[in-house]
N, CA, C and O atoms as a Tinker XYZ file with bonds, in Angstrom:
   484  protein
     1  N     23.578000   -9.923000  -10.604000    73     2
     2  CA    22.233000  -10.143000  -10.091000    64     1     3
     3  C     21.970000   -9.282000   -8.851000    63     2     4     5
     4  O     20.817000   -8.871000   -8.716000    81     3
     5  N     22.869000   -8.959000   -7.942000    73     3     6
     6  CA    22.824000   -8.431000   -6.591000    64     5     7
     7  C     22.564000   -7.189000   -6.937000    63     6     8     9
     8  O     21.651000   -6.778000   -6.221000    81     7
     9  N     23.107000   -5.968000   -8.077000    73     7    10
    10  CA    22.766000   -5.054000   -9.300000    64     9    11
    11  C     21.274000   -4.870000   -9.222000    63    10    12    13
    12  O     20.917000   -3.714000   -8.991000    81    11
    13  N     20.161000   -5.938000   -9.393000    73    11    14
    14  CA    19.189000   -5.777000  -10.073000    64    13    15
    15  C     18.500000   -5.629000   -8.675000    63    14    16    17
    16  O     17.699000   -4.712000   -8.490000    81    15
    17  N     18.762000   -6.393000   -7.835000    73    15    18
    18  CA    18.187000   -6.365000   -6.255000    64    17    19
    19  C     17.752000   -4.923000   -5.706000    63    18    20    21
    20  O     16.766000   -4.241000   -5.429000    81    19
    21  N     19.407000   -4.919000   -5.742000    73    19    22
    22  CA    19.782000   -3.264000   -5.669000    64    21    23
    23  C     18.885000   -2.501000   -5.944000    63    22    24    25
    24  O     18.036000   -1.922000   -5.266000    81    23
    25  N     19.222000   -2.546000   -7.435000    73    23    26
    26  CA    18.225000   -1.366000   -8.495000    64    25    27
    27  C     16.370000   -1.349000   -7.749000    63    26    28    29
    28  O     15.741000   -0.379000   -7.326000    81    27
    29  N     15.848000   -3.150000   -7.860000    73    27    30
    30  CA    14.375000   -2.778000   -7.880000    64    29    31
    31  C     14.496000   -2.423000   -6.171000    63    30    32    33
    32  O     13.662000   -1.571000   -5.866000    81    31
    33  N     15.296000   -2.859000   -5.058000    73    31    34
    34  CA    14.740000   -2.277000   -3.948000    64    33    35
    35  C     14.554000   -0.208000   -4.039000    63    34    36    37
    36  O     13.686000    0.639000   -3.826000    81    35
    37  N     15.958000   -0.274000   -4.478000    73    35    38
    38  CA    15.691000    1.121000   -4.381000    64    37    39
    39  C     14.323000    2.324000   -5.116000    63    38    40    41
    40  O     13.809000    3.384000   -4.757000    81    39
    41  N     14.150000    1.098000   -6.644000    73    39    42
    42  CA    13.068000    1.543000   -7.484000    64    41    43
    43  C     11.775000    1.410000   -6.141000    63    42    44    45
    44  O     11.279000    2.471000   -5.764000    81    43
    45  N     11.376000    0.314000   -5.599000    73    43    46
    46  CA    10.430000   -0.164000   -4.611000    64    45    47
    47  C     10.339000    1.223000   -3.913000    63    46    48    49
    48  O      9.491000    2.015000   -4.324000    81    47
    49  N     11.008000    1.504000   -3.073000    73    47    50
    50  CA    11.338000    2.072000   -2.120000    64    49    51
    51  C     10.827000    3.856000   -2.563000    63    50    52    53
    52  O     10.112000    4.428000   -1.740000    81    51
    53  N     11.199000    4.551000   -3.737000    73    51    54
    54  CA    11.092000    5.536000   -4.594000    64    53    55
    55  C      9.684000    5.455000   -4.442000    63    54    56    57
    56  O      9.050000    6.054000   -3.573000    81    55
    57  N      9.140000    4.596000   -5.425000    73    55    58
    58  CA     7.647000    5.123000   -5.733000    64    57    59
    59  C      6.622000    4.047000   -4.287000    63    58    60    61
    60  O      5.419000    3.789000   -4.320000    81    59
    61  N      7.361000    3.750000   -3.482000    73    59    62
    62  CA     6.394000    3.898000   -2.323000    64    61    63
    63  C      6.671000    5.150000   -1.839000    63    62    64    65
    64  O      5.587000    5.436000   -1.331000    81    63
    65  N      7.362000    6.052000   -1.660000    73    63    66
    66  CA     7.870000    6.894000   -1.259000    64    65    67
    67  C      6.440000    8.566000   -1.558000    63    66    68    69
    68  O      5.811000    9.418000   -0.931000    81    67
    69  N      6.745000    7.942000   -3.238000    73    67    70
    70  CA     5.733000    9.046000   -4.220000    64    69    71
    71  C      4.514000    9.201000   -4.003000    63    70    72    73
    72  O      3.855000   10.241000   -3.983000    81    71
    73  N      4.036000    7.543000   -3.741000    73    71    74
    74  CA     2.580000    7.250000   -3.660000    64    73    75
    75  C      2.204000    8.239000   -2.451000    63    74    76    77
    76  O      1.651000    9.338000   -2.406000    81    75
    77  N      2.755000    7.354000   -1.475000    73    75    78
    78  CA     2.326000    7.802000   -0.019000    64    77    79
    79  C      2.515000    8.940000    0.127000    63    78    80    81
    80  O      2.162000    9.436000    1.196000    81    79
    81  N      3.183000    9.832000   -0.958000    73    79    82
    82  CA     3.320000   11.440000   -0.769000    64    81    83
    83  C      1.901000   12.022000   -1.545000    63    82    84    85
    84  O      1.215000   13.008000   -1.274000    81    83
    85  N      1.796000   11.283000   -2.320000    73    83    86
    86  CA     0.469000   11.637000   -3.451000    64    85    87
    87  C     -1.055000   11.870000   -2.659000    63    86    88    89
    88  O     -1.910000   12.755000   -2.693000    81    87
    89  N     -0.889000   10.531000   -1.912000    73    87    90
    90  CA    -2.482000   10.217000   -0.833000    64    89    91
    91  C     -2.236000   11.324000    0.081000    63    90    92    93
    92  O     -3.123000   12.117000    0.397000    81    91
    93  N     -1.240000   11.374000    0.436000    73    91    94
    94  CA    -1.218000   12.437000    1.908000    64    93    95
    95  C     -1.835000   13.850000    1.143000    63    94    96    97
    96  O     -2.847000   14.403000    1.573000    81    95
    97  N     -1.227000   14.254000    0.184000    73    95    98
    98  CA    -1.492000   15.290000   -0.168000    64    97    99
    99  C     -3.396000   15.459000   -1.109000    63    98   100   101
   100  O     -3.803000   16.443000   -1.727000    81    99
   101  N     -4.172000   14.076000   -0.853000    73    99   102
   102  CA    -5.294000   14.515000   -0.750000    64   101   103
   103  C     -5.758000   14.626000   -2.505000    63   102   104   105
   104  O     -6.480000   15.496000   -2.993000    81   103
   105  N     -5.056000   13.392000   -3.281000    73   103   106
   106  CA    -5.096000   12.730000   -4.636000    64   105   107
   107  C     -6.363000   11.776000   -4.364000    63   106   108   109
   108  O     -7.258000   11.709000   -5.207000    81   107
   109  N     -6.423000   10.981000   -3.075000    73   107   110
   110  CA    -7.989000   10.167000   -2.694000    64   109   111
   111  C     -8.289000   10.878000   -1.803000    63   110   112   113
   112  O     -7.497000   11.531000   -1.125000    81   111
   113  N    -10.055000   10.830000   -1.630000    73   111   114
   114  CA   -10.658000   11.055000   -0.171000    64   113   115
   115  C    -10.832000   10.113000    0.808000    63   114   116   117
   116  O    -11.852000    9.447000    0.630000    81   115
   117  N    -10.402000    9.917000    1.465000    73   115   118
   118  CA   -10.763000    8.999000    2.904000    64   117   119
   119  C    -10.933000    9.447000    4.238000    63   118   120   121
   120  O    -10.205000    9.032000    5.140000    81   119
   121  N    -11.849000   10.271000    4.428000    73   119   122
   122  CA   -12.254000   10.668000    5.481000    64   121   123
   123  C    -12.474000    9.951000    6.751000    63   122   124   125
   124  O    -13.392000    9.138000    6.856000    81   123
   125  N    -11.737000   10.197000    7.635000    73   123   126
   126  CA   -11.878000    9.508000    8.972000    64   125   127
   127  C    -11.046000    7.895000    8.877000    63   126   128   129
   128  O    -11.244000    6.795000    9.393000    81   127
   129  N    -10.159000    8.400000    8.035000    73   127   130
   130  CA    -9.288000    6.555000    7.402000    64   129   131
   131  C     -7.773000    7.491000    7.752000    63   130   132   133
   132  O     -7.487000    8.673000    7.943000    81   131
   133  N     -6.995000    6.075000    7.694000    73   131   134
   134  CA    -5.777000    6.589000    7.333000    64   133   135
   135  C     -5.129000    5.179000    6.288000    63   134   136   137
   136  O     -4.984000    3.969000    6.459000    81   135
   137  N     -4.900000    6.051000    5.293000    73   135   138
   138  CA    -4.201000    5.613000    4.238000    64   137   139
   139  C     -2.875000    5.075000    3.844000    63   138   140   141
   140  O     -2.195000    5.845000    3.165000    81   139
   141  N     -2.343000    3.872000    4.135000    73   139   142
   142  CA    -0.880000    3.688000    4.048000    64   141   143
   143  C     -0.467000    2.806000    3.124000    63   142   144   145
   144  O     -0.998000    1.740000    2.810000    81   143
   145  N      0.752000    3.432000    2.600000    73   143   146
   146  CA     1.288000    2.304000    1.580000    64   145   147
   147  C      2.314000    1.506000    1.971000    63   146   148   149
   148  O      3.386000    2.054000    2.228000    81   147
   149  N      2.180000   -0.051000    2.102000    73   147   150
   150  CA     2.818000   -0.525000    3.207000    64   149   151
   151  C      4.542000   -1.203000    2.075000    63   150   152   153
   152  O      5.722000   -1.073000    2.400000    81   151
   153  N      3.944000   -1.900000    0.746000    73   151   154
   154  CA     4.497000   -2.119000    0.444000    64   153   155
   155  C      4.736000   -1.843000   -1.228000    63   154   156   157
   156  O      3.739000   -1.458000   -1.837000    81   155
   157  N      5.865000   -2.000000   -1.918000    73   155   158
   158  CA     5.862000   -1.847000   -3.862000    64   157   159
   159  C      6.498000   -2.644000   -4.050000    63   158   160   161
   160  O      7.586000   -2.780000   -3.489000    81   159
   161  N      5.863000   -3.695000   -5.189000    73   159   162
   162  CA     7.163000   -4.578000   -5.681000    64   161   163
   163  C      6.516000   -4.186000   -7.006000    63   162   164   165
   164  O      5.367000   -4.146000   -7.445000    81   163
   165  N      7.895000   -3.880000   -7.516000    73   163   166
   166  CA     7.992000   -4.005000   -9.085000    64   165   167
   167  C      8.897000   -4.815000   -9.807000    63   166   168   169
   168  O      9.877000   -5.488000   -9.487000    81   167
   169  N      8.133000   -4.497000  -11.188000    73   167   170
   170  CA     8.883000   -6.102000  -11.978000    64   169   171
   171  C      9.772000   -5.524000  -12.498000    63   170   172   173
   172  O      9.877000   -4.316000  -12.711000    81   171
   173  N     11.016000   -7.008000  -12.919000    73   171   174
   174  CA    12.296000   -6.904000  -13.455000    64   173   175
   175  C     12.582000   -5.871000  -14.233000    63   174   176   177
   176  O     13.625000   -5.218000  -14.244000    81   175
   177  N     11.342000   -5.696000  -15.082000    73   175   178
   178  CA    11.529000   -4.912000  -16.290000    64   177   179
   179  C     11.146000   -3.696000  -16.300000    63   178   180   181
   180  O     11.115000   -2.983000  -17.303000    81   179
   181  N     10.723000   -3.274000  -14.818000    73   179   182
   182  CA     9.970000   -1.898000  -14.154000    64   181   183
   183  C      8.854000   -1.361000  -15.270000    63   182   184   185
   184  O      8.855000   -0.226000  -15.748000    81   183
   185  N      7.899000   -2.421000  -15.582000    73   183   186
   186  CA     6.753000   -1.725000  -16.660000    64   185   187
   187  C      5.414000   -1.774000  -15.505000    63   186   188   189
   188  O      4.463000   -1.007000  -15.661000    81   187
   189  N      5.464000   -2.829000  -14.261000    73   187   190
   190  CA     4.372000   -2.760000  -13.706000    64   189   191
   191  C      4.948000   -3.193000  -12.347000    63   190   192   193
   192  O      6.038000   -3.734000  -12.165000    81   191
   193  N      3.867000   -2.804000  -11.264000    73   191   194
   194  CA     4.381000   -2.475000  -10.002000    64   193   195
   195  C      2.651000   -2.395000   -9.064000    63   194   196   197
   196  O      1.580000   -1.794000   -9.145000    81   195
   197  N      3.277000   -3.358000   -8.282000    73   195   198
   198  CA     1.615000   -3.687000   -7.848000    64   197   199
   199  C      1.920000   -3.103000   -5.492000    63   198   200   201
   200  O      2.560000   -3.355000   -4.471000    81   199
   201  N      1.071000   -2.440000   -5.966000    73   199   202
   202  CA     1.124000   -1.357000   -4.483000    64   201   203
   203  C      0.283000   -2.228000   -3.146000    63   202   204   205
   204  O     -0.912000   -2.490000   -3.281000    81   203
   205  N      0.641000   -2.419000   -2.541000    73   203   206
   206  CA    -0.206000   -2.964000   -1.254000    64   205   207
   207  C     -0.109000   -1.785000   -0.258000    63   206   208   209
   208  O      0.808000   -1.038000    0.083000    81   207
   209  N     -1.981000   -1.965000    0.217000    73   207   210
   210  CA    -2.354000   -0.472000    1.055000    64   209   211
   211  C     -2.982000   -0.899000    2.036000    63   210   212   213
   212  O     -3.848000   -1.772000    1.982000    81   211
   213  N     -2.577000   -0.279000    3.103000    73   211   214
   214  CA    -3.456000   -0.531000    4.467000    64   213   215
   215  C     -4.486000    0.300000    4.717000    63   214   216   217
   216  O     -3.969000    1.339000    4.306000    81   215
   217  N     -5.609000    0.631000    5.102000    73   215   218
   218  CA    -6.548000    0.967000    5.623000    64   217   219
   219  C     -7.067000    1.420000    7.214000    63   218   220   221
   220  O     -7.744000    0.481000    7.630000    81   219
   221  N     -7.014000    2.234000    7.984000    73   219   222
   222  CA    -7.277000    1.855000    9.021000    64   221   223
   223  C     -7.849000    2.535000    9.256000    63   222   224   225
   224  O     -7.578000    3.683000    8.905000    81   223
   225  N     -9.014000    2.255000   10.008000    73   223   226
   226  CA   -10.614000    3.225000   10.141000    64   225   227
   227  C    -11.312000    2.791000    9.103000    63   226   228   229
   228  O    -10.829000    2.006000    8.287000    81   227
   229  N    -12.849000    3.383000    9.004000    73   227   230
   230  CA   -13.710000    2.787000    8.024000    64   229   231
   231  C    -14.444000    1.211000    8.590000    63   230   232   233
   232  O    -14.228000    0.423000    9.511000    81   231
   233  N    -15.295000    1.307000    7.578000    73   231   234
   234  CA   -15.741000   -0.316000    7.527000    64   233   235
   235  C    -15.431000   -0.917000    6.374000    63   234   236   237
   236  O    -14.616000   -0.373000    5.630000    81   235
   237  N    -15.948000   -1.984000    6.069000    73   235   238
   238  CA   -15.634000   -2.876000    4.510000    64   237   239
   239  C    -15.847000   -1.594000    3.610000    63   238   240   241
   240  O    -14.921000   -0.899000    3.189000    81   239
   241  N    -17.311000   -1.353000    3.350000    73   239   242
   242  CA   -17.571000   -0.533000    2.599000    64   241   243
   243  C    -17.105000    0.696000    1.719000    63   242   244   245
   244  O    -17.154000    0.887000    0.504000    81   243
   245  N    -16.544000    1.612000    2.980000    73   243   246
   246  CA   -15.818000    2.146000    3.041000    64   245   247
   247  C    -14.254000    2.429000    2.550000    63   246   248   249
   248  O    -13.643000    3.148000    1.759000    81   247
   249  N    -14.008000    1.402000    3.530000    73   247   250
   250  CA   -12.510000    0.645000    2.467000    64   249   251
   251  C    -12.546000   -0.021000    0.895000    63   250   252   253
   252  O    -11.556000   -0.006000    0.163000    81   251
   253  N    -13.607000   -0.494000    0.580000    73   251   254
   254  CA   -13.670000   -1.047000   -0.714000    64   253   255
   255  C    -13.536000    0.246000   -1.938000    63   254   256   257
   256  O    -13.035000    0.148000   -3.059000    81   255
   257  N    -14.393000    1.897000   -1.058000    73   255   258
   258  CA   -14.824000    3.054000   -1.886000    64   257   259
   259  C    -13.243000    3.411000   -1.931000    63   258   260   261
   260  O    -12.668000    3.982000   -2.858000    81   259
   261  N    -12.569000    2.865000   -0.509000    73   259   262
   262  CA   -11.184000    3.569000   -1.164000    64   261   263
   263  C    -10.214000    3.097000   -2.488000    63   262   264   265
   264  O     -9.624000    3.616000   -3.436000    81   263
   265  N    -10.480000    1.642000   -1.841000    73   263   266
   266  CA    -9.509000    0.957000   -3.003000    64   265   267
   267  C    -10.132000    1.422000   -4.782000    63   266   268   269
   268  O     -9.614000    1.972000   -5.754000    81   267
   269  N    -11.352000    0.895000   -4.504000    73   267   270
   270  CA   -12.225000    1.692000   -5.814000    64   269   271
   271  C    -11.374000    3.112000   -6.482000    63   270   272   273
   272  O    -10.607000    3.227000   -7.438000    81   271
   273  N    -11.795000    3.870000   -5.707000    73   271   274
   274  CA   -10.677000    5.356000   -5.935000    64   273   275
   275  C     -9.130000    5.317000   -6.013000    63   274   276   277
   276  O     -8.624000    6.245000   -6.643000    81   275
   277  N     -8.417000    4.529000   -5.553000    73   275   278
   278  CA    -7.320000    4.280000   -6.387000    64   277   279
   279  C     -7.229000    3.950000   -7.126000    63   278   280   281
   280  O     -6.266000    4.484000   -7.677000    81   279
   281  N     -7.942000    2.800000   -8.078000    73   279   282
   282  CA    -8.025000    2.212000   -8.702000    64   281   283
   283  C     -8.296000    3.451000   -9.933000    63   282   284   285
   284  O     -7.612000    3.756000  -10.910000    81   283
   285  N     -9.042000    3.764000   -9.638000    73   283   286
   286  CA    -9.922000    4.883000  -10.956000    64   285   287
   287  C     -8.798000    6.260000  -10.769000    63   286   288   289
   288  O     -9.173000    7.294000  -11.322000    81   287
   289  N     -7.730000    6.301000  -10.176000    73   287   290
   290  CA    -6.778000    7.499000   -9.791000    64   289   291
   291  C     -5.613000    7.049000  -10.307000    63   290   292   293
   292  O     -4.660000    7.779000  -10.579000    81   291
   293  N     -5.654000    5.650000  -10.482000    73   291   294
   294  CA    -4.141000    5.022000  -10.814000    64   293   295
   295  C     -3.570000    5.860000  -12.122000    63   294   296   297
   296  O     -2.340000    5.901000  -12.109000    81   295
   297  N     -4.063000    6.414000  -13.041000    73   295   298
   298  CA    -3.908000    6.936000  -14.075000    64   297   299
   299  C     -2.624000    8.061000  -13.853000    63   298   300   301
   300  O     -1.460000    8.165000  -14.241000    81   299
   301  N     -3.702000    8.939000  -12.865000    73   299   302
   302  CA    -3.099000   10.432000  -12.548000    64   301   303
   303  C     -1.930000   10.047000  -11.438000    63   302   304   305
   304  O     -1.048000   10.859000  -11.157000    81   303
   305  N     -2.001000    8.829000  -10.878000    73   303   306
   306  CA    -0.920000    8.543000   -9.775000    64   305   307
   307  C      0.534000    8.324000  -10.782000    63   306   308   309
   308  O      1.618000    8.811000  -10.462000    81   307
   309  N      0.272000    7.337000  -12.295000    73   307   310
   310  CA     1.300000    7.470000  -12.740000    64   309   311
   311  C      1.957000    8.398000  -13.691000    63   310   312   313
   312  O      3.113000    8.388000  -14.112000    81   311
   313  N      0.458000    9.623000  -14.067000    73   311   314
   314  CA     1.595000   10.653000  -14.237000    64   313   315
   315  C      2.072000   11.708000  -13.532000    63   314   316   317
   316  O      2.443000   12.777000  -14.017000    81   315
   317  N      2.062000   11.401000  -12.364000    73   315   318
   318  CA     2.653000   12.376000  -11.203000    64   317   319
   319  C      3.858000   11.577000  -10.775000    63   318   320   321
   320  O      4.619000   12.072000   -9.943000    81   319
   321  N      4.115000   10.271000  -11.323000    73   319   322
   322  CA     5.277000    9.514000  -11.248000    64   321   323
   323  C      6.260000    9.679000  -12.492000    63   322   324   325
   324  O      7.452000    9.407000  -12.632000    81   323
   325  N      5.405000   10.170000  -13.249000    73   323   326
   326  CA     6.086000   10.094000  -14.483000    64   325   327
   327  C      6.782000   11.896000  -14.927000    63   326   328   329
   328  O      7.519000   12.167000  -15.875000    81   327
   329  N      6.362000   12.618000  -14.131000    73   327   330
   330  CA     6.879000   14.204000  -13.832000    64   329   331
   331  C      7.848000   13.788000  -12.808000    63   330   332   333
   332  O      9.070000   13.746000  -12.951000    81   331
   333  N      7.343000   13.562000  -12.023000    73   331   334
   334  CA     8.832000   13.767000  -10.725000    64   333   335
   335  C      9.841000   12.486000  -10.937000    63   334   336   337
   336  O     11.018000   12.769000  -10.714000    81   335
   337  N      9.632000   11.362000  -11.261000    73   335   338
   338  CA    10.867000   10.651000  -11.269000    64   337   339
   339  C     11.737000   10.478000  -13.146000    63   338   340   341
   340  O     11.242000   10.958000  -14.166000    81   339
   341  N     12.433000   10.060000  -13.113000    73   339   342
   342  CA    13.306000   10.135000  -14.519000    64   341   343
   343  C     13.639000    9.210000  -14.610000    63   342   344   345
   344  O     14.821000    8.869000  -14.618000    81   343
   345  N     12.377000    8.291000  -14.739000    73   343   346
   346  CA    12.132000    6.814000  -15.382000    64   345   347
   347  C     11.997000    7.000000  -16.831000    63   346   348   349
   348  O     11.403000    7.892000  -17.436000    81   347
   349  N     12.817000    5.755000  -17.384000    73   347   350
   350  CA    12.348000    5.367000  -19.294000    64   349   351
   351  C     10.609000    5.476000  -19.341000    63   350   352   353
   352  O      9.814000    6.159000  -19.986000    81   351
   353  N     10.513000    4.590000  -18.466000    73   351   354
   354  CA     9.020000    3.722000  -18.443000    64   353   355
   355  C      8.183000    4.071000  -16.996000    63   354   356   357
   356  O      8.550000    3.393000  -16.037000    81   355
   357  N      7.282000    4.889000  -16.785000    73   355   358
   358  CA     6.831000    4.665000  -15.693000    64   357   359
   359  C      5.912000    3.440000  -15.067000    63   358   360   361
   360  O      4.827000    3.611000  -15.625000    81   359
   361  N      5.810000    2.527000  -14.375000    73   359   362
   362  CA     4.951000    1.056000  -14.260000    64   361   363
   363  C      3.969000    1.300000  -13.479000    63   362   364   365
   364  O      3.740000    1.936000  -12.451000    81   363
   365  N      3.107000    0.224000  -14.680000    73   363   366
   366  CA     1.291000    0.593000  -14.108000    64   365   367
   367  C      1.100000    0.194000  -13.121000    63   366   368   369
   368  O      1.476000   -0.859000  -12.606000    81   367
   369  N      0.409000    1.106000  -12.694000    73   367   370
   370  CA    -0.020000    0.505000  -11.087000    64   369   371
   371  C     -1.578000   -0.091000  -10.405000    63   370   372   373
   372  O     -2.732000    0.316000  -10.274000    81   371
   373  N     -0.890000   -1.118000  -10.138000    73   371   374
   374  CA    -2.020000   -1.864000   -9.323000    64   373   375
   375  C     -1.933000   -2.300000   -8.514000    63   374   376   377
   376  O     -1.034000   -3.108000   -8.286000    81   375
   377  N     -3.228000   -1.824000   -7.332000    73   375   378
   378  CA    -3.316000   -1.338000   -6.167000    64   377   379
   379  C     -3.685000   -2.730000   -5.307000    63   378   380   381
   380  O     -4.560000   -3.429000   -5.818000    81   379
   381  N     -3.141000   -3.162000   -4.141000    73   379   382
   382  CA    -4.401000   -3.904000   -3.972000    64   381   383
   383  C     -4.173000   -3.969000   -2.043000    63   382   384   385
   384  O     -3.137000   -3.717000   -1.428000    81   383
   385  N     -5.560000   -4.402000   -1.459000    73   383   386
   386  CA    -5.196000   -4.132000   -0.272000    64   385   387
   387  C     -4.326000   -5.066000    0.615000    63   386   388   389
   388  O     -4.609000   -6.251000    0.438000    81   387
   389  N     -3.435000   -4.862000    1.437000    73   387   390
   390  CA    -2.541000   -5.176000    2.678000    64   389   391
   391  C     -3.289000   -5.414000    3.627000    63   390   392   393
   392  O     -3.673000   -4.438000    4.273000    81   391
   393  N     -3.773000   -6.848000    4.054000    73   391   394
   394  CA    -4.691000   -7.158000    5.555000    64   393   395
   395  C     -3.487000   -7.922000    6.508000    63   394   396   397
   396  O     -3.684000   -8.588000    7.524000    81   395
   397  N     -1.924000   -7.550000    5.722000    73   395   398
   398  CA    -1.255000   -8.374000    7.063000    64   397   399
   399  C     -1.458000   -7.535000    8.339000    63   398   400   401
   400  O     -1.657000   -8.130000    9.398000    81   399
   401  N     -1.415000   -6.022000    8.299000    73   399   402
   402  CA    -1.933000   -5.756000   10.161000    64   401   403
   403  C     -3.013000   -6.128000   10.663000    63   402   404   405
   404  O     -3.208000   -6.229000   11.874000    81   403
   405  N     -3.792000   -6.360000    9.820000    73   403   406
   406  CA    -4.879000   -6.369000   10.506000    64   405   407
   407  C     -5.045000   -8.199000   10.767000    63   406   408   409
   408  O     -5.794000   -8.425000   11.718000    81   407
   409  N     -4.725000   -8.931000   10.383000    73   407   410
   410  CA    -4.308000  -10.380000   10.351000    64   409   411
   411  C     -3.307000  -10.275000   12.146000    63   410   412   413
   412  O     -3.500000  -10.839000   13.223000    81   411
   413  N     -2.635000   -9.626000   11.836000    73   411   414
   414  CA    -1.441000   -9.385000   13.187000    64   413   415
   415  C     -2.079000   -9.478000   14.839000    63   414   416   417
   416  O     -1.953000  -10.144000   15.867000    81   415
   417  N     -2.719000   -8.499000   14.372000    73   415   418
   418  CA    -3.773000   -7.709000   15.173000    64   417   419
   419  C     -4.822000   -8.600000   16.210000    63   418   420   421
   420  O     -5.004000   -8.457000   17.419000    81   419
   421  N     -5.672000   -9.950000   14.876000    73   419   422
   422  CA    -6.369000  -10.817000   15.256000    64   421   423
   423  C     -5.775000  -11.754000   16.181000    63   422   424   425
   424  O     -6.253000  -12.272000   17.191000    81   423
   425  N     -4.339000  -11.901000   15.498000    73   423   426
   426  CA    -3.803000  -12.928000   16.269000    64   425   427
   427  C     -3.216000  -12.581000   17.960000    63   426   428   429
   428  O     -2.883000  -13.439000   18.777000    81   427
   429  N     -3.214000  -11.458000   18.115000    73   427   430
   430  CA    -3.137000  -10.886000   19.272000    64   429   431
   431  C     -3.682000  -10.963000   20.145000    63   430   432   433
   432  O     -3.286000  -11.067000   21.306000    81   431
   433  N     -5.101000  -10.909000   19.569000    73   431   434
   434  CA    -6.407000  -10.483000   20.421000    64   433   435
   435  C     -6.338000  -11.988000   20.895000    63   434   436   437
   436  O     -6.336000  -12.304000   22.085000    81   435
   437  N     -6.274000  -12.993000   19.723000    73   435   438
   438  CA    -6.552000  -14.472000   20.070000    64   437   439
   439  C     -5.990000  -14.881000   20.990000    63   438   440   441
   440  O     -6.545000  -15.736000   21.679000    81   439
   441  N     -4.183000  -14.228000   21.449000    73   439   442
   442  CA    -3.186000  -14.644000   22.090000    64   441   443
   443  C     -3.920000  -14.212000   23.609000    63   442   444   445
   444  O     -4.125000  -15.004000   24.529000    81   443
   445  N     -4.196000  -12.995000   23.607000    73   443   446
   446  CA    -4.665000  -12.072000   25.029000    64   445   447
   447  C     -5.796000  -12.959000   25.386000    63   446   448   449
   448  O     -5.990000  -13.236000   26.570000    81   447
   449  N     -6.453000  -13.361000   24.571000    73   447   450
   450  CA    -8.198000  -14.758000   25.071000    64   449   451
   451  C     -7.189000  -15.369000   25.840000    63   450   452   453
   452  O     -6.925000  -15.289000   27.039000    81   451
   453  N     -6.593000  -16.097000   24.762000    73   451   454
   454  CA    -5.924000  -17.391000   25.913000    64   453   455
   455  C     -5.014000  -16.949000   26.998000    63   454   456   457
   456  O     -5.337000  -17.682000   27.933000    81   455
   457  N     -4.200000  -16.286000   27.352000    73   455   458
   458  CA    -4.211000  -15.539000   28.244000    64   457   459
   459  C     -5.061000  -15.293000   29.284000    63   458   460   461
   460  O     -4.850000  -15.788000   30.391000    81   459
   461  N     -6.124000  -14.493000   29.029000    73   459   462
   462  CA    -7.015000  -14.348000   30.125000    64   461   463
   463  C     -7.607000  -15.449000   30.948000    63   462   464   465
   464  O     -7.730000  -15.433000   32.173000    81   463
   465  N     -8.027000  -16.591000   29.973000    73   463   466
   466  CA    -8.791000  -17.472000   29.995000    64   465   467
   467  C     -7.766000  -18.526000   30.927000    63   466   468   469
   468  O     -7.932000  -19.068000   32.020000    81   467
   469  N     -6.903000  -18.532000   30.173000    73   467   470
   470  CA    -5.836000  -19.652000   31.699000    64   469   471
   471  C     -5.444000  -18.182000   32.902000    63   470   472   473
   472  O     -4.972000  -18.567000   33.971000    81   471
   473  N     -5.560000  -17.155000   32.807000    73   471   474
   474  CA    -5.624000  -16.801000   34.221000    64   473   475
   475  C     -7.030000  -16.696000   35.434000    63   474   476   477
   476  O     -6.984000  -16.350000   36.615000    81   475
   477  N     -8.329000  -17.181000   34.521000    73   475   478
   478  CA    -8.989000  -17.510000   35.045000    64   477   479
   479  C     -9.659000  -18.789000   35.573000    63   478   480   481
   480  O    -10.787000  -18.871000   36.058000    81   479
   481  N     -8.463000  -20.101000   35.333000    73   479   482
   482  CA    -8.803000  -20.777000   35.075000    64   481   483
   483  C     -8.025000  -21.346000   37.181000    63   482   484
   484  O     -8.199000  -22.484000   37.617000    81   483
């Protein structure tokens, strides 16, 4: 079992590796964004593999046009996975967005209120 751990971290690890090489090199447009792939888990059977992406810059809108465009890119993302790596099976990908920084982030701000607020107190 520790084998299979093994195997999917390293599989994980690979095609986050690909992705985030794919976006950089300008596969989506996101102008004035920066694009990150934070995390990949793929399944046991490596047929599908669901990508979590961070966003930073933009508004909703914006960010939604990105995810949109991965979504409609996922195609060409897996056969640029399916040329460079020497997988049986390359796994479909689905994208979806990562709001734990930005979740992080809130809670920060919330921490620094209270903070301020008992030093003005």
């Amino acid at each position: 079992m520790a084998e299979k751990v093994d195997r999917l971290t390293r599989v994980n690890e690979l095609l986050k590796r690909e992705i985030a090489n794919a976006i950089e090199r300008g596969l989506i447009t996101a102008p004035g964004m920066l694009v990150s792939v934070t995390e990949v888990n793929t399944s046991v059977d490596l047929r599908n593999a669901t990508v979590y992406v961070s966003i930073f810059g933009g508004d909703n809108a914006a960010r939604r046009k990105v995810m949109n465009e991965l979504g409609e890119q996922r195609l060409d993302f897996q056969r640029k996975l399916a040329r460079t790596l020497a997988f049986k099976h390359t796994p479909v990908l689905d994208f979806r967005l990562d709001t734990r920084i930005e979740k992080g982030d809130r809670v920060f701000e919330l921490l620094n209120e209270v903070e301020n607020h008992n030093k003005h107190e």
